[in-house]
C-alpha positions as protocol buffer text, in pm:
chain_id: "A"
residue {
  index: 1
  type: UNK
  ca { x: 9795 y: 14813 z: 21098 }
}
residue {
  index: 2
  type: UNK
  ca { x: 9571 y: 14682 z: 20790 }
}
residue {
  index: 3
  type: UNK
  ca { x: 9303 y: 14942 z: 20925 }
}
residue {
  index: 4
  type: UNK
  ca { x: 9555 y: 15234 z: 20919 }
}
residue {
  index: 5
  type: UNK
  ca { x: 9716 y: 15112 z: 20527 }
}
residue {
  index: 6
  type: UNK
  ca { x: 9278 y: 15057 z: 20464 }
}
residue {
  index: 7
  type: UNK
  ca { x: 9257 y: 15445 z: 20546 }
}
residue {
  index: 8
  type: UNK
  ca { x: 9593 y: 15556 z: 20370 }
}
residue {
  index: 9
  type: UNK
  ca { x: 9470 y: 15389 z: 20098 }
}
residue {
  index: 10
  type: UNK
  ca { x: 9097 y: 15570 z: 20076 }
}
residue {
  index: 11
  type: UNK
  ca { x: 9193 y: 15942 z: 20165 }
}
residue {
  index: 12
  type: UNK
  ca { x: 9553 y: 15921 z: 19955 }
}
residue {
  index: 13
  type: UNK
  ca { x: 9399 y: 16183 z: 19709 }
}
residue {
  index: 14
  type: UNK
  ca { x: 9459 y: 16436 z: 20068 }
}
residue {
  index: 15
  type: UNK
  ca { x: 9763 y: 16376 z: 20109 }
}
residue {
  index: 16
  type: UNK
  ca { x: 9859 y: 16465 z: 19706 }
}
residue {
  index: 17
  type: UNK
  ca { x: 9962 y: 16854 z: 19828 }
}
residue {
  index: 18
  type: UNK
  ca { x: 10149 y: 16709 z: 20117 }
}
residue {
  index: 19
  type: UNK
  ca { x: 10486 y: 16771 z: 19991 }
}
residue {
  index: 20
  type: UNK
  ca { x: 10432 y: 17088 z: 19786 }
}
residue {
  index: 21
  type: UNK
  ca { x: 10328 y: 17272 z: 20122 }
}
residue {
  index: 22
  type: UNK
  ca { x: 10613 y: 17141 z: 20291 }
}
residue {
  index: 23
  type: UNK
  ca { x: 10827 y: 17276 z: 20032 }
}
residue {
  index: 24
  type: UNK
  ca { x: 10647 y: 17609 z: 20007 }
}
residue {
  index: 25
  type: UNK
  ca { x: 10714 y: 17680 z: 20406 }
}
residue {
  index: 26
  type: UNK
  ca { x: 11051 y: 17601 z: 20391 }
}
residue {
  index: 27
  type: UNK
  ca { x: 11111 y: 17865 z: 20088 }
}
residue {
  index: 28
  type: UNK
  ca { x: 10909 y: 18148 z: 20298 }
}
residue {
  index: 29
  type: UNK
  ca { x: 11226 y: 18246 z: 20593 }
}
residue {
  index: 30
  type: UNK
  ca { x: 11070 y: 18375 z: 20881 }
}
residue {
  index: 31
  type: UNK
  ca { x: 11325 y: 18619 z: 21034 }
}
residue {
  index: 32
  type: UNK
  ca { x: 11413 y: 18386 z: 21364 }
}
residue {
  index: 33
  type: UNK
  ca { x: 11558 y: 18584 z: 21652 }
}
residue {
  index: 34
  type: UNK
  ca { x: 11838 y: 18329 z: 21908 }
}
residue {
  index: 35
  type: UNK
  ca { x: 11688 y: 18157 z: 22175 }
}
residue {
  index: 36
  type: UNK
  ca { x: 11733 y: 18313 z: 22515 }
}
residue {
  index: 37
  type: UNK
  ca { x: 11990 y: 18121 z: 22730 }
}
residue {
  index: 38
  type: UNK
  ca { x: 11800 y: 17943 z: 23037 }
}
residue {
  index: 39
  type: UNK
  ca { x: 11696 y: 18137 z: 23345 }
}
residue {
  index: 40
  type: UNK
  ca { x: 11868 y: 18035 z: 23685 }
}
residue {
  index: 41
  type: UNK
  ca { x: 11475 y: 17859 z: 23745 }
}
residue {
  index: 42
  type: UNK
  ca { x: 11473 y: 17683 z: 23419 }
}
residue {
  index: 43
  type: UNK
  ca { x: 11872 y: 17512 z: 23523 }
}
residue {
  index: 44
  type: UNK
  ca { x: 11688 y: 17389 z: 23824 }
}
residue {
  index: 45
  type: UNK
  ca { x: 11403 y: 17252 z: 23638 }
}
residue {
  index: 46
  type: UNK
  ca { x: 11662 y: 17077 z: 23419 }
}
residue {
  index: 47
  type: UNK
  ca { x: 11807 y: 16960 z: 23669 }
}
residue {
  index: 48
  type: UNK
  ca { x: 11496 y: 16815 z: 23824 }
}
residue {
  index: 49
  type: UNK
  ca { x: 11405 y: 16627 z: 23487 }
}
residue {
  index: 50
  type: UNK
  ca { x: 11738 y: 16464 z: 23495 }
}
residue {
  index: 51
  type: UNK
  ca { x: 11680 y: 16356 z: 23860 }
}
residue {
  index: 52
  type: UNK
  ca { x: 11352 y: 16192 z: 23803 }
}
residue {
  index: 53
  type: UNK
  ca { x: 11520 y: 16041 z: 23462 }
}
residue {
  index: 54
  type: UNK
  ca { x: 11772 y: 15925 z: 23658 }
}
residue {
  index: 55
  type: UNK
  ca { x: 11529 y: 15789 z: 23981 }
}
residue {
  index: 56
  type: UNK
  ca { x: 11297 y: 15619 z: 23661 }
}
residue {
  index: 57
  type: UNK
  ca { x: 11655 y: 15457 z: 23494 }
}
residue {
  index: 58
  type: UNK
  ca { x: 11725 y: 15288 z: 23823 }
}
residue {
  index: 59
  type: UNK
  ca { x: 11406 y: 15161 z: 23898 }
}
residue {
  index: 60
  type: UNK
  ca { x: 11353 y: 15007 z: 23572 }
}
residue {
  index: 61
  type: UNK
  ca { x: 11706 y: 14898 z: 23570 }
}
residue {
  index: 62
  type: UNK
  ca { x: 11682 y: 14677 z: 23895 }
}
């Protein structure tokens, strides 16, 4: 953690633009199409995370 604040600390003249690109993206609007809804294949991949979340929940659990 000190080594991490040690290198904030030394390249902190970087990160002075930081914010004003941020802020310049946000005013340029892409023009963002809606998502797709999910294939019949992607529901069953889903479904297949929650399964495995569900398997990993229960082992940690007992």
């Amino acid at each position: 953690m000190i080594l991490g604040l040690i290198v904030y600390v030394w390249q902190r003249n970087r990160l002075i633009d930081a914010g004003h690109r941020v802020s310049q993206a946000r005013g340029q609007k892409a023009e963002a199409t809606p998502p797709a809804p999910l294939t019949r294949q992607e529901w069953k991949r889903v479904a297949a995370v929650f399964v495995f979340l569900l398997f990993t929940i229960l082992c940690w659990a007992a």
